[in-house]
N, C-alpha and C positions, 0 to 999 in steps of 0.2 A: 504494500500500500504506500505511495506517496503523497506526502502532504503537502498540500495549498504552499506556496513560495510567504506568506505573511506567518504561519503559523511556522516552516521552518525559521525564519528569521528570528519570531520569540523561543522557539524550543535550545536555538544557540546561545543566543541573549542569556536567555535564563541557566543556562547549564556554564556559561565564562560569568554570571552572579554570582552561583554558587562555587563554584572554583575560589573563584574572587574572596569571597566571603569566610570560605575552609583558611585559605590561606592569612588572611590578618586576625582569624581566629588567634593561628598558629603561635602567627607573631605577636599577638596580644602576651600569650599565654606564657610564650618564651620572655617574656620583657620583664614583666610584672609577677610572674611565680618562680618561673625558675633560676632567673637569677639573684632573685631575692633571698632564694635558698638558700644559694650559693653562696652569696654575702653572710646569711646566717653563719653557716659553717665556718667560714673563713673568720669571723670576729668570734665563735663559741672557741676554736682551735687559740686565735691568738688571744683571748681571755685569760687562756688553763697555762699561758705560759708569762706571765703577767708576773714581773719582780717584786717582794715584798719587801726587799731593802729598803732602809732610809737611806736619802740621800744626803751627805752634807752639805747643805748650803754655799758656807762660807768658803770651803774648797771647790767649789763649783762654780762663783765666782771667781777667784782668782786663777782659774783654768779660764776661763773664757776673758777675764781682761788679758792674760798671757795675751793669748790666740788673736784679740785686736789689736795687742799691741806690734804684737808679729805682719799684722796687715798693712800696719800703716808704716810709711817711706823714709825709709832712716833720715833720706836726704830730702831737705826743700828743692823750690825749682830754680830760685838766686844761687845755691851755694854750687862753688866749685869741684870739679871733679878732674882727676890723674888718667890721664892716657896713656895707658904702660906703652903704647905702639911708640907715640911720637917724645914722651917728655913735656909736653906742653899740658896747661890745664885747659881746659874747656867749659864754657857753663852750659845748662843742661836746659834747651829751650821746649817750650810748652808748644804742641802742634794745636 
């Protein structure tokens, strides 16, 4: 039996809907539960491994002023510098 050329146009229609429709199920599904899951796991795992140490404070700042004082430029950008190549000094310009 062949159907009327109107009615196969809605019988395709409606079968690339539902296609359509299975498919952002899918992706729904995939978005919003399963990776949420995931996420669960992932923070219940990194929980159980969770340090109960105290930290010191005070030695925890002076590690970190260390470490900015290590960041910042021994030298300004006036002051002179030695050029082992030539012997001459050079000042050290800003680009």
């Amino acid at each position: 039996m062949k159907l009327p050329t109107i009615t196969r146009y809605v019988y395709y229609l409606s079968i690339a809907l539902i296609i359509l429709a299975l498919g952002l199920n899918i992706m729904f599904l995939y978005n919003d539960f399963y990776k949420t899951v995931a996420q669960v796991e992932i923070v219940y795992m990194l929980s159980s491994q969770v340090s109960f140490e105290v930290v010191d404070i005070n030695l925890w700042n002076d590690i970190e002023k260390n470490i900015e004082y290590k960041k910042t430029s021994a030298l300004g950008t006036d002051e002179l510098l030695r050029n082992p190549f030539s012997g001459f000094d050079i000042a050290i310009e800003e680009e």
